[in-house]
C-alpha positions in Angstrom: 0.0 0.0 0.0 1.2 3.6 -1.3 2.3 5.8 1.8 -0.4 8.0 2.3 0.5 11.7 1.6 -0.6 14.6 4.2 -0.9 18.3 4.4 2.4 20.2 5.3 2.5 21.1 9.1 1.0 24.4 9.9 -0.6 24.4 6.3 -4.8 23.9 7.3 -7.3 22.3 5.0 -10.7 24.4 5.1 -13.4 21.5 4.7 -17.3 21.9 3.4 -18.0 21.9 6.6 -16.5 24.9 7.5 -16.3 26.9 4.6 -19.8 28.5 4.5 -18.8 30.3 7.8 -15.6 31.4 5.9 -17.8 32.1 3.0 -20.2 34.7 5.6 -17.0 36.3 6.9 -15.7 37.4 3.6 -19.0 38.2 1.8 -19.8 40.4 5.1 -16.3 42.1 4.7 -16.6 42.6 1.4 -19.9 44.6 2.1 -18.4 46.7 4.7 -15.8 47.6 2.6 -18.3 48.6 -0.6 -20.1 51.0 2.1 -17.1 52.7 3.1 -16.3 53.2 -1.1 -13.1 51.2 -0.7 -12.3 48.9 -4.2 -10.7 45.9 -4.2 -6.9 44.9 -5.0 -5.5 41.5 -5.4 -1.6 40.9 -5.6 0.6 37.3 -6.2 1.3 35.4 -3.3 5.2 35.7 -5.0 6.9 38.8 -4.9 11.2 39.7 -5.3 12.8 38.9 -1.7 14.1 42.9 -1.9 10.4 43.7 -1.8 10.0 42.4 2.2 13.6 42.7 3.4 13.2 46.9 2.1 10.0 46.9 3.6 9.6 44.7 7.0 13.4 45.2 7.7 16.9 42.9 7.1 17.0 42.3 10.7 13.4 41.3 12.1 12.3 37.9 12.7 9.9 37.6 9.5 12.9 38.2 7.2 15.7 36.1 8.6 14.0 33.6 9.8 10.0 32.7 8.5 9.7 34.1 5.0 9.6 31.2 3.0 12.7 31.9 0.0 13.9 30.4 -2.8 15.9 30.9 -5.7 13.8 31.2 -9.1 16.9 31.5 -12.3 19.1 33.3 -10.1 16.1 35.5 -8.6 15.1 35.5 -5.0 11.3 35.0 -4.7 9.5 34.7 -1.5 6.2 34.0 -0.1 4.3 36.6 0.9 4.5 37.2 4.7 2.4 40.3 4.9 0.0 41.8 2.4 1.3 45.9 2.6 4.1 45.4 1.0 3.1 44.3 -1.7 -0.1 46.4 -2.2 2.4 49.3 -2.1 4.5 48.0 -4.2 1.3 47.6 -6.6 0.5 51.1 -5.9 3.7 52.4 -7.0 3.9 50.4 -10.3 0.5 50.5 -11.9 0.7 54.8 -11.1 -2.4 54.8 -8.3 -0.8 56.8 -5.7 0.8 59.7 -7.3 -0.5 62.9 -6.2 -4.2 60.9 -5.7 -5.8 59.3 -3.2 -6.5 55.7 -3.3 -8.6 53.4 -0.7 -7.8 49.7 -1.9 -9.1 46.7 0.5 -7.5 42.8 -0.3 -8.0 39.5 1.4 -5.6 36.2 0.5 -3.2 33.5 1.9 0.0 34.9 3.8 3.1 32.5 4.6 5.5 32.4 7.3 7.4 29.4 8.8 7.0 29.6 12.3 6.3 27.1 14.9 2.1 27.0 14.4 -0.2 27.3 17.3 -3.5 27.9 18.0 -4.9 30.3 15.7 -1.7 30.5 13.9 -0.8 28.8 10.8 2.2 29.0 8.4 -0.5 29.6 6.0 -3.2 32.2 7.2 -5.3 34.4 5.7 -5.5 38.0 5.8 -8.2 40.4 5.3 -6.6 44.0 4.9 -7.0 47.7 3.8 -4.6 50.6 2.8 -5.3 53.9 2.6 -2.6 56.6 0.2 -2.5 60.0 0.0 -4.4 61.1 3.3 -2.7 62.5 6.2 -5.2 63.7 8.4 -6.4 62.3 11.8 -10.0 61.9 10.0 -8.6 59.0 8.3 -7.4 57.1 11.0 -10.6 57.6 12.9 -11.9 56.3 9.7 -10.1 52.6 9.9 -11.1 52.5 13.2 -14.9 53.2 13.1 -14.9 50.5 10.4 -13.1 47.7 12.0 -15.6 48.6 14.8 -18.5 48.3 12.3 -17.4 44.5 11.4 -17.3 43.8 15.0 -20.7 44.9 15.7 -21.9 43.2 12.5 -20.9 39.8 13.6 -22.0 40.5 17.2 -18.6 40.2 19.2 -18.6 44.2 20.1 -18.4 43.2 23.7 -15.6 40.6 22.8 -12.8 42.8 21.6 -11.2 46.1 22.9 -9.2 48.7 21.1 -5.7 49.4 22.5 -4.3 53.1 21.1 -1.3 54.5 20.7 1.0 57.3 19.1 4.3 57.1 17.8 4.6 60.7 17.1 7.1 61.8 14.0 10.1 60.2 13.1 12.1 62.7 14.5 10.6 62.7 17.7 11.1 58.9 17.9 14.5 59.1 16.9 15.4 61.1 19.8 13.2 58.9 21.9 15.1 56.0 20.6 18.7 57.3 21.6 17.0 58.2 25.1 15.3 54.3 25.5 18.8 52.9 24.6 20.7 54.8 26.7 18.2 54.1 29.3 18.5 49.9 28.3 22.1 50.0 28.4 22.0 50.7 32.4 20.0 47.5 32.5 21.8 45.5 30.0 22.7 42.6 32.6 18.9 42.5 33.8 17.6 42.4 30.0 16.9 38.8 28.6 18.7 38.0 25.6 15.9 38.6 23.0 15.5 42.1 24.4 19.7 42.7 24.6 19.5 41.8 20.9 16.5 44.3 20.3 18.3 47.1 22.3 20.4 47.8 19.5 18.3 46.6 16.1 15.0 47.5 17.2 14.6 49.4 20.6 11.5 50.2 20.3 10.1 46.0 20.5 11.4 45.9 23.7 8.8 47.6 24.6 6.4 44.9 23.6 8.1 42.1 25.9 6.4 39.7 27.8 9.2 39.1 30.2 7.6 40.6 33.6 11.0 40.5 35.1 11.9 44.0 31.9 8.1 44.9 32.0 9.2 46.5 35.9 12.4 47.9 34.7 10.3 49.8 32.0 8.6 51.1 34.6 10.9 54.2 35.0 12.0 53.9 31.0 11.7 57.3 29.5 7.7 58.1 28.0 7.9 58.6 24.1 4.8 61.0 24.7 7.6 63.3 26.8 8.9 63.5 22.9 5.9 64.4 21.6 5.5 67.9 19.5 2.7 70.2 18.9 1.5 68.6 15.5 1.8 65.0 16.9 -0.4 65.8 20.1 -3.4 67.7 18.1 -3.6 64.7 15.9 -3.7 62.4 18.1 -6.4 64.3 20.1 -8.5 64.7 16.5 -8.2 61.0 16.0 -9.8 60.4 20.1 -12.1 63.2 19.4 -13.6 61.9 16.6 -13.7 58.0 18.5 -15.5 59.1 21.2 -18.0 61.3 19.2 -18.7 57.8 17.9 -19.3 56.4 21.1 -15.9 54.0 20.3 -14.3 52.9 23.6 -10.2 52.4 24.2 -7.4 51.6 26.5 -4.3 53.7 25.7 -1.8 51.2 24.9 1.7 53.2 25.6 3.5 49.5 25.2 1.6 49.4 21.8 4.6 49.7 19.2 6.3 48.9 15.8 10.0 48.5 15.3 10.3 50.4 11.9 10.9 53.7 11.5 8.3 54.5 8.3 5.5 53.8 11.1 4.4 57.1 12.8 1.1 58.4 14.2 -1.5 56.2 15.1 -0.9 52.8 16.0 -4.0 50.0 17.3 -5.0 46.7 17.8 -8.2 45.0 18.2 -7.8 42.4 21.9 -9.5 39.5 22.7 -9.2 37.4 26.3 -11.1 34.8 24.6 -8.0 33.2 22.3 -5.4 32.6 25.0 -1.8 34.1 23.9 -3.2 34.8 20.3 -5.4 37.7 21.4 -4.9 39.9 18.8 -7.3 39.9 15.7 -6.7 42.9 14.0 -3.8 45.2 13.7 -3.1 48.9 12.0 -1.3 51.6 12.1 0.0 55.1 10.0 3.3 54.7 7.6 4.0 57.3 6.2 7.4 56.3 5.3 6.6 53.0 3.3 6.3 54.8 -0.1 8.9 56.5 -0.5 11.2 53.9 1.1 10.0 51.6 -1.9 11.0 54.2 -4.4 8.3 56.5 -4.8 7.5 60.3 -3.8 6.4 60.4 -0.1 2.9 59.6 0.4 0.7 59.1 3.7 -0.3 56.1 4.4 -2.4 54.1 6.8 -3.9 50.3 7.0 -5.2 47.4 8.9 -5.2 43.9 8.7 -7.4 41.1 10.3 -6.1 37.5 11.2 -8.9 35.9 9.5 -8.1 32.5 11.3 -8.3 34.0 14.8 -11.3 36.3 13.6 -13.4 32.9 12.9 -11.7 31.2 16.2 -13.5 34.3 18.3 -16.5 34.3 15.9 -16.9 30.1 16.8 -16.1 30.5 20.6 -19.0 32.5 21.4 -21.2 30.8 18.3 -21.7 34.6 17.1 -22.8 33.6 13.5 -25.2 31.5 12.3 -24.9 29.9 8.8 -27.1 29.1 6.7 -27.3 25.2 5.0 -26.0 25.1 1.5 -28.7 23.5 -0.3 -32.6 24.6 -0.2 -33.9 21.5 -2.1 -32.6 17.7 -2.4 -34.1 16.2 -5.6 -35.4 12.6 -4.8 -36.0 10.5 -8.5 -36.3 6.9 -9.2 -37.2 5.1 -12.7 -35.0 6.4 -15.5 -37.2 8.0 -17.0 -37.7 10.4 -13.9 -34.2 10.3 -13.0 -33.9 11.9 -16.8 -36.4 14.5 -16.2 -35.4 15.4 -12.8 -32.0 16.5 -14.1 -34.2 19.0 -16.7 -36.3 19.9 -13.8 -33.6 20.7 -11.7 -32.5 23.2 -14.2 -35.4 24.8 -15.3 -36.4 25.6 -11.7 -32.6 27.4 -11.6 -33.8 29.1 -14.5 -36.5 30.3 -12.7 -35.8 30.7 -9.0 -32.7 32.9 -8.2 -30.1 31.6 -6.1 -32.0 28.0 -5.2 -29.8 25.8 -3.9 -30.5 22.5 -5.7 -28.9 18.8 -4.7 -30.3 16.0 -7.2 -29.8 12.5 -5.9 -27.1 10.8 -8.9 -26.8 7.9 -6.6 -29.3 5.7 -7.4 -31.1 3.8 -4.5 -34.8 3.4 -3.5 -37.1 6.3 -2.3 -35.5 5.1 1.6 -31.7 6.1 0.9 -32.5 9.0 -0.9 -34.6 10.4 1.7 -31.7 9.7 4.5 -29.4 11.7 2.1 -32.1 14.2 1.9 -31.8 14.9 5.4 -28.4 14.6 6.0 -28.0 17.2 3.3 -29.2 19.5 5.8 -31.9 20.6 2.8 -35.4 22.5 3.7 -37.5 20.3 1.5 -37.5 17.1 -0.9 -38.7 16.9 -4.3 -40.4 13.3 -5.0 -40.5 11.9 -8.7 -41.0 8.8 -10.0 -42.7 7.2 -13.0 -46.3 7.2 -11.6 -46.0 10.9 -10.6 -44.8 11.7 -13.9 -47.2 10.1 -16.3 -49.6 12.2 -14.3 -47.5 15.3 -14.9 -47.1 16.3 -11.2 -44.1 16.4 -9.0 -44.3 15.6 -4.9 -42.8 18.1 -2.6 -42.2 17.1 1.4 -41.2 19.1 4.1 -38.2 17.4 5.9 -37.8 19.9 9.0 -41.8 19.8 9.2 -44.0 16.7 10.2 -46.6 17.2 6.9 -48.1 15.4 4.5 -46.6 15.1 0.9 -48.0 18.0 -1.5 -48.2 16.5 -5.1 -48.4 19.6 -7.7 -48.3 20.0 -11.1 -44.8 20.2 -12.5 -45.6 23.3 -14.3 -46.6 24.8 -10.9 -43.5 23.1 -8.8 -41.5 26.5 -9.1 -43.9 29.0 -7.9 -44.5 26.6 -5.5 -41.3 26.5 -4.3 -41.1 30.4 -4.2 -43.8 30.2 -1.6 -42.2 28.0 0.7 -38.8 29.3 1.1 -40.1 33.0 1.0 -38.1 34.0 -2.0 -39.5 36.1 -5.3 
């Protein structure tokens, strides 16, 4: 016997199943997005290695050690870990950003080799948004009242909370910077090693430790907000202006950073306590920098991205959505000649009922079996044919949620029928 093959580790099959829950969550975003006049943008899952090591930075963990690289004729090609990149990237070459404004959302597969865990895979999918050519606070507030819109859509509004934070200008966190190392290097011995090897690359993560032993020397760490200039505090104030005119509530976050220097402004995340150490389902921030790091004129710049994986994790902890069965109507025939006609009658009545959901029985087997894989296909109602039925010219219909009798009709009056029972036009 053949060794039986298996998906890769960390790579997750999404089975029938599960997929019409997937299937809500990304018709519902999509939705959001067209009410918020955002279009859609979809980028390869391949991009030039230069494109992420420019972008997220030579020395962060993504780049040297879980984007998945290989060499393509003497090119370097990698995986996409992230999906900003290479909408920027997208941005820049196609001409969309220059001197305009552009609101683009995507959604696809992401890859990074990492040790999976609960809620994250090596392949996971992203749902994100970016926003070019808009500087103002407005805009931010903007990013924010949406992802707050999809959480109250799919009910888990009391399930999430929005951390905040500013990371003022890039000068004022390059002074900050020099003041946090010089402040790490009087606790170097105390620091563990990840955070000695931050101090230096990428002072600013340290910050973000979980190590509770550096999270009390932080204590009395230097406050980037003591940085802070005029410009930086009023838009920062606009954007929490504007949040709680909208009734949207927040933690400020001052541990809430990123390690590159394009990132400025506004920075959040969307918490839950309801995931374990995967908490986080959505992510954003303003980088202004990006653009013109990858070659073009400076540009403003702001985004989000959702986990999608941990997003349906919350969505199934608290059973927030219901989903509907995929098929309205299981199509029960026997005798050949109304197994023929049932495949006819199957499409005329898509012809004339839009967006029934039709299963028809290609399995053979007595009136019995096909009524037990009527009902395990979840379907509303049956329709009954055979050869008696049809030299009489009508078609049965049964309920298999409701004890009823069998209503026999006319096949010529089967669709309308049908319209009646499952409420549609």
């Amino acid at each position: 016997m053949a060794v039986q093959i298996q998906s890769i580790t960390g790579m997750k099959d999404i089975l029938p199943d599960e997929s019409p829950l997937w299937q809500k969550v990304e018709t519902t975003l999509k939705q959001i997005m067209a009410s918020y006049g955002y279009a859609e943008m979809r980028m390869p899952a391949v991009e030039y290695t230069s494109l992420f090591v420019r972008s997220i930075g030579e020395v962060t963990d993504v780049v040297e050690k879980e984007m998945y690289t290989f060499d393509d004729n003497g090119d370097s090609l990698s995986l996409r870990p992230e999906g900003t990149a290479g909408c920027v990237r997208a941005c820049i070459e196609h001409g969309l950003i220059h001197n305009q404004e552009r609101r683009v959302w995507y959604t696809g597969s992401m890859f990074r080799h990492e040790k999976p865990q609960k809620g994250r895979y090596r392949e996971f999918h992203q749902f994100g948004a970016e926003i070019f050519g808009i500087s103002s606070a407005e805009i931010d507030a903007e990013i924010i009242l949406l992802t707050n819109r999809i959480w109250k859509k799919f009910g888990i509004g009391d399930h999430v909370v929005l951390q905040l934070n500013s990371l003022g200008s890039s000068e004022e966190r390059a002074s900050y910077r020099e003041a946090l190392v010089a402040f790490l290097e009087q606790h170097k011995e105390s620091l563990d090693e990840d955070c000695q090897r931050r101090m230096y690359t990428n002072p600013l993560r340290v910050l973000d430790t979980k190590n509770e032993k550096v999270l009390e020397i932080l204590q009395n760490a230097p406050k980037l907000t003591d940085y802070f200039g005029e410009e930086t505090r009023n838009h920062f104030d606009r954007l929490r202006a504007i949040l709680d005119a909208n009734g949207v509530k927040y933690e400020i976050n001052p541990r809430l950073v990123r390690g590159l220097d394009y990132y400025n402004h506004t920075v959040f995340e969307w918490v839950t306590d309801l995931l374990g150490a995967q908490g986080t389902i959505c992510g954003g921030g303003r980088y202004d920098g990006l653009v013109e790091q990858l070659g073009a004129q400076p540009t403003p710049a702001v985004g989000f991205a959702i986990g999608l994986e941990r997003f349906i994790l919350l969505l199934q902890s608290i059973n927030a959505v219901e989903v509907e069965n995929p098929v309205d109507v299981y199509f029960c025939a026997v005798g050949d000649e109304a197994v023929r006609q049932s495949m006819v009658i199957a499409e005329q009545l898509r012809d004339q009922i839009s967006g029934i959901r039709i299963l028809t029985n290609c399995s053979g087997g007595n009136f019995k079996k096909q009524f037990k894989r009527a009902d395990k296909s979840g379907a509303l109602f049956a329709l009954v044919l055979a050869d008696d039925e049809l030299a009489k010219n009508e078609i049965g219909i049964k309920n298999l949620r409701v004890e009823s009798e069998q209503l026999n009709v006319k096949i010529s009056a089967v669709a309308e029928e049908l319209k009646k029972l499952l409420g549609v036009n």
